[in-house]
C-alpha positions in Angstrom: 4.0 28.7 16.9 3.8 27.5 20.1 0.9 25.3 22.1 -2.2 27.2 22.9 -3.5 26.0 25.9 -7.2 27.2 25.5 -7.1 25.4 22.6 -7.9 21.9 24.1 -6.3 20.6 21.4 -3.1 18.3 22.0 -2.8 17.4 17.8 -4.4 19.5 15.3 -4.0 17.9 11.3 -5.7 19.1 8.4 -5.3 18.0 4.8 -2.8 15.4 5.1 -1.6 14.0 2.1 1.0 11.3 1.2 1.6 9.2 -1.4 4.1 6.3 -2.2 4.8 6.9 -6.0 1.3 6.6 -7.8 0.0 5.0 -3.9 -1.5 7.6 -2.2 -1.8 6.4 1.1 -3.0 9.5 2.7 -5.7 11.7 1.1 -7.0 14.6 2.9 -6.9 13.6 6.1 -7.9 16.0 9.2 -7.1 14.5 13.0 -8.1 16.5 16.6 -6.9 14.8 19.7 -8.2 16.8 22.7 -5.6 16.7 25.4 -5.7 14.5 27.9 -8.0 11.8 25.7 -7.8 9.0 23.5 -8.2 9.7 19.5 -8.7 6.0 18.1 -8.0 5.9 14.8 -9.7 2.4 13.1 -9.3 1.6 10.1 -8.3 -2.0 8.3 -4.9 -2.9 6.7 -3.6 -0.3 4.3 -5.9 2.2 5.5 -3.0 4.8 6.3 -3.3 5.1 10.0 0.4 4.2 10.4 1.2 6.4 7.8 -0.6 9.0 9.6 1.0 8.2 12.9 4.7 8.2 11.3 3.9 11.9 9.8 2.5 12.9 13.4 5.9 11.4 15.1 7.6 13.3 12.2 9.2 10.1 10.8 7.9 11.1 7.1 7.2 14.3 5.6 3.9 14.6 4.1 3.1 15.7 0.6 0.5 18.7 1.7 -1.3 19.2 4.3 -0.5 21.0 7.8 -0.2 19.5 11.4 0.6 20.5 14.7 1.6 18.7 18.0 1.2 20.8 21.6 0.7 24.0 19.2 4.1 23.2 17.1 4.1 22.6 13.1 5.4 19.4 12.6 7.7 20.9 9.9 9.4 23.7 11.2 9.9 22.9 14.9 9.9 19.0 14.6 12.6 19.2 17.3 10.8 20.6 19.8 7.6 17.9 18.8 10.3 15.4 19.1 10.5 16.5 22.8 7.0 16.2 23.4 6.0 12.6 21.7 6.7 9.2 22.3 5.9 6.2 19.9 4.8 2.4 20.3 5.0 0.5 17.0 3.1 -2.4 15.7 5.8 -4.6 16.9 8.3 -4.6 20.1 11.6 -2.6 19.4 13.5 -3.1 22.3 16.5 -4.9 21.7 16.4 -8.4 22.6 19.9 -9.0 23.8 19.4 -6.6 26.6 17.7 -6.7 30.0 14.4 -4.8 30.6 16.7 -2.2 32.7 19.1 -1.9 30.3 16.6 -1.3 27.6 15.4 1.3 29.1 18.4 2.9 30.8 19.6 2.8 26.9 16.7 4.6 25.8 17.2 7.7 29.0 20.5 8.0 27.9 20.0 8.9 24.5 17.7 11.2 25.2 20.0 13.2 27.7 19.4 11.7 31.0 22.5 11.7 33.4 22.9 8.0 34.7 21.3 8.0 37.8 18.2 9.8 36.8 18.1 7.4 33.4 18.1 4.3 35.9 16.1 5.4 38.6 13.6 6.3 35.4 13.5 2.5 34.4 12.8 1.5 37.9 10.3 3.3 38.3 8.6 2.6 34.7 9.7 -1.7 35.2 7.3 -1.2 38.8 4.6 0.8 36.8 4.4 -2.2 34.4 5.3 -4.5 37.0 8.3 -5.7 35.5 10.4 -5.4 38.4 10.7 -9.2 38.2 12.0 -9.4 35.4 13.8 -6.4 35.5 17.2 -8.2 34.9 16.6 -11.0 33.1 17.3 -10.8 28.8 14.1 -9.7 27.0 15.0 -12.9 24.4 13.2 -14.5 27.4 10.0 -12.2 27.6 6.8 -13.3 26.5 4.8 -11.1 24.3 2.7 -9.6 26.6 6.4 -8.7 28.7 7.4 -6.8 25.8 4.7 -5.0 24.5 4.4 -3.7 28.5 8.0 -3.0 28.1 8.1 -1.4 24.3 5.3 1.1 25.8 7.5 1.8 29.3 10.6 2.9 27.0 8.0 5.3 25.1 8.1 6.8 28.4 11.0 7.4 29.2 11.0 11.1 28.3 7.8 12.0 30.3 5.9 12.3 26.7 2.5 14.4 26.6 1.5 13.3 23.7 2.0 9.2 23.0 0.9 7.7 19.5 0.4 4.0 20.0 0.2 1.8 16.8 -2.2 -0.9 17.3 -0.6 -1.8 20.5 -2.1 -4.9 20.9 -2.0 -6.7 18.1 -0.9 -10.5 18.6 -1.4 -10.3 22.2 -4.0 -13.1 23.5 -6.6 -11.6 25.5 -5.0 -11.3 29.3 -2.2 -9.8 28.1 -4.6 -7.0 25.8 -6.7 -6.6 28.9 -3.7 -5.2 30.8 -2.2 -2.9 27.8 -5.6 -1.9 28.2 -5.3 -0.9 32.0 -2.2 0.8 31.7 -3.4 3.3 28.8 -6.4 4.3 30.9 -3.5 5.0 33.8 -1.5 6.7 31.2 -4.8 8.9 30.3 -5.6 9.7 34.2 -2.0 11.4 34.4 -3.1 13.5 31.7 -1.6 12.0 28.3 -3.0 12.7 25.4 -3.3 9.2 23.4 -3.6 8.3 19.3 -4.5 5.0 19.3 -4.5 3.3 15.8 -6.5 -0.2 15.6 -8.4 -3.0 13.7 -10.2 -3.7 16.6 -13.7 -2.1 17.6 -14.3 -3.5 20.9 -10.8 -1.8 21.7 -11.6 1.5 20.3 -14.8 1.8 22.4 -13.0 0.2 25.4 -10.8 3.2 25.5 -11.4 6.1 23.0 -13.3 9.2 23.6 -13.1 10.0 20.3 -12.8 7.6 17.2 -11.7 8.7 13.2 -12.3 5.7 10.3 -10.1 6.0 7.5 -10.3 3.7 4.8 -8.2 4.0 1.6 -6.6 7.1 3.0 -10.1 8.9 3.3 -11.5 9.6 6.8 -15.0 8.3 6.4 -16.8 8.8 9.8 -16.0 10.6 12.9 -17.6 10.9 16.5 -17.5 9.5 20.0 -18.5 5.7 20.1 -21.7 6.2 21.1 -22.3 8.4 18.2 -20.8 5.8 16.0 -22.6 3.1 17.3 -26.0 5.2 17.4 -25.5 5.8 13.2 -24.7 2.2 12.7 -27.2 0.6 15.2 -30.6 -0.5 15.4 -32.0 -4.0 15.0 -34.0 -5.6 12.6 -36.2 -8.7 13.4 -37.2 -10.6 9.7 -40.7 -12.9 11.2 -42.4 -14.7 8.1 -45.7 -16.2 9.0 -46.3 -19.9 7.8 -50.0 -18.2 6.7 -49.3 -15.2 4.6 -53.0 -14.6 5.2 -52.1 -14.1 9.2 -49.5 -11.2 8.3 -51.6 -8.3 10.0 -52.3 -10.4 12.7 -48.9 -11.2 13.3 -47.9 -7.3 12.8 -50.0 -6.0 15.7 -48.6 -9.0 17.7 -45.6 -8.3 17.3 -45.6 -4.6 17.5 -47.8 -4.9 21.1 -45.4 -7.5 22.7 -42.2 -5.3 21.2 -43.6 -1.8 22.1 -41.9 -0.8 19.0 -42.6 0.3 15.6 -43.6 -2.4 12.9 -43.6 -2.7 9.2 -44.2 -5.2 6.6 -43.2 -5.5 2.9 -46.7 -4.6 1.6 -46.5 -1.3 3.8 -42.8 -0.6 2.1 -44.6 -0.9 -1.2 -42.3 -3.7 -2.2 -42.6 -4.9 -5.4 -41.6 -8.6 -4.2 -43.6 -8.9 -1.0 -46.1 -11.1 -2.5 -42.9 -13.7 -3.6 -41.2 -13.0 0.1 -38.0 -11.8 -1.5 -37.1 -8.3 -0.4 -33.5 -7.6 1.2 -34.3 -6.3 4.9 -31.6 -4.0 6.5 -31.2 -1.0 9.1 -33.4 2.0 8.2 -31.3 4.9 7.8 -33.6 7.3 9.8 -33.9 5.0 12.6 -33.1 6.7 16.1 -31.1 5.1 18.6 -33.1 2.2 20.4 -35.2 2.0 17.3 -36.1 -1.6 16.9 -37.6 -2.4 13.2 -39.5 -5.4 12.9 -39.8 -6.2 9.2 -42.6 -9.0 8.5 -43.1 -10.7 4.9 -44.9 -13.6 3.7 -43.3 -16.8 2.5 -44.4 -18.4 -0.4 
């Protein structure tokens, strides 16, 4: 099967299922990255987003479930995927004893490039992620920040269209995050399509267009961040008047200075107004910009 470009699609998964004797660490999972976007994938430790990102890199073989990458089956042409991917792990891979140019000269080389193409490649990716400094010196000597920049420079190497990046910036402090940052939004201008995996929300709406949440190998929510945000948002306001006596007086305060829509306890038809003791949370109908106040008495 090769890639349908009308599609839109860059990676296409449905069904995905995996399991580590009786773990199952993948459970029915469907992914769509558009091409040319970010897919973040969120999801805490042991979720199964870097199972998912080892099965889309065709590293592991899933149990059931189909996938595609550029319009190939990961399966049958995982060659020709190979071709088309490149892969940042949790943790820098480049080897330490090398210099940043070797490292990457290295990595052009194995994948075919003649010498002088494989080093004018790592000159051009040490500038991008302006490295060019330390271009020659050991990567033993790096910082963190240096090596990330440099793990996700060798994952270019082979001009990937597709890059899976597996919470890239975990353990960077945040100068060095900000940058990984910058240079994904680059990566994304040039037309990559990105799978970002991560723990971190603010860095999924930084960059994602489109988020997936998987927790306990389950995708439970999908949607753009602001659609995500809009399900989950809202605020709620808890006032309790000193005179329980004063609570409708204090309602149609409160709802003129706010310009929003107030309730009380006694409204809700809560059993425990009268002893102040009723849980107050988000309203599940509550529309974006929907601003609750919830007012009880205090005994």
């Amino acid at each position: 099967m090769r890639y349908d470009a009308t599609s839109g699609n860059a990676i296409e998964a449905t069904g995905l299922i995996k399991r580590f004797g009786k773990t199952t660490a993948l459970a029915g999972v469907d992914l769509v990255a558009r091409e040319g976007r970010v897919l973040g994938v969120l999801g805490p430790n042991g979720a199964g987003k870097t199972t998912a990102v080892r099965i889309l890199a065709t590293l592991l073989r899933p149990d059931a479930g189909q996938a595609r990458v550029c319009g190939y089956d990961l399966q049958r042409n995982a060659y020709q995927v190979r071709q088309l991917i490149g892969l940042t792990g949790q943790y820098a891979s480049v080897d330490e004893g090398l210099s940043g140019t070797n490292n990457l000269i290295m990595i052009g080389r194995l994948l075919g490039l003649p010498r002088a193409q494989a080093r004018a490649r790592a000159a051009e990716l040490l500038a991008r992620f302006e490295l060019t400094d330390a271009a020659a010196r050991t990567v033993k000597t790096y910082s963190g920040g240096m090596r990330r920049r440099l793990d996700l420079a060798a994952s270019l190497v082979g001009r990937p269209r597709v890059l899976y990046l597996d919470e890239p910036t975990t353990g960077l402090d945040p100068r060095s995050r900000t940058d990984v940052w910058a240079m994904i939004r680059r990566l994304v201008a040039d037309g990559v399509t990105v799978l970002l995996t991560s723990q971190y929300l603010d860095e999924a709406d930084q960059l994602a267009h489109d988020i997936v949440v998987i927790d306990r190998g389950k995708v439970i929510a999908t949607g753009t961040p602001d659609e995500l945000k809009a399900r989950t948002g809202g605020q709620v306001l808890l006032v309790a008047p000193a005179d329980p006596a004063r609570l409708p007086e204090t309602a149609a305060l409160l709802e003129e200075l706010a310009g929003a829509e107030v309730s009380t306890d006694t409204e809700a038809g809560d059993p425990g107004a009268e002893r102040g003791v009723r849980d107050v949370g988000h309203r599940p109908d509550a529309q974006p910009g929907h601003l609750e106040r919830s007012l009880r008495p205090v005994p």
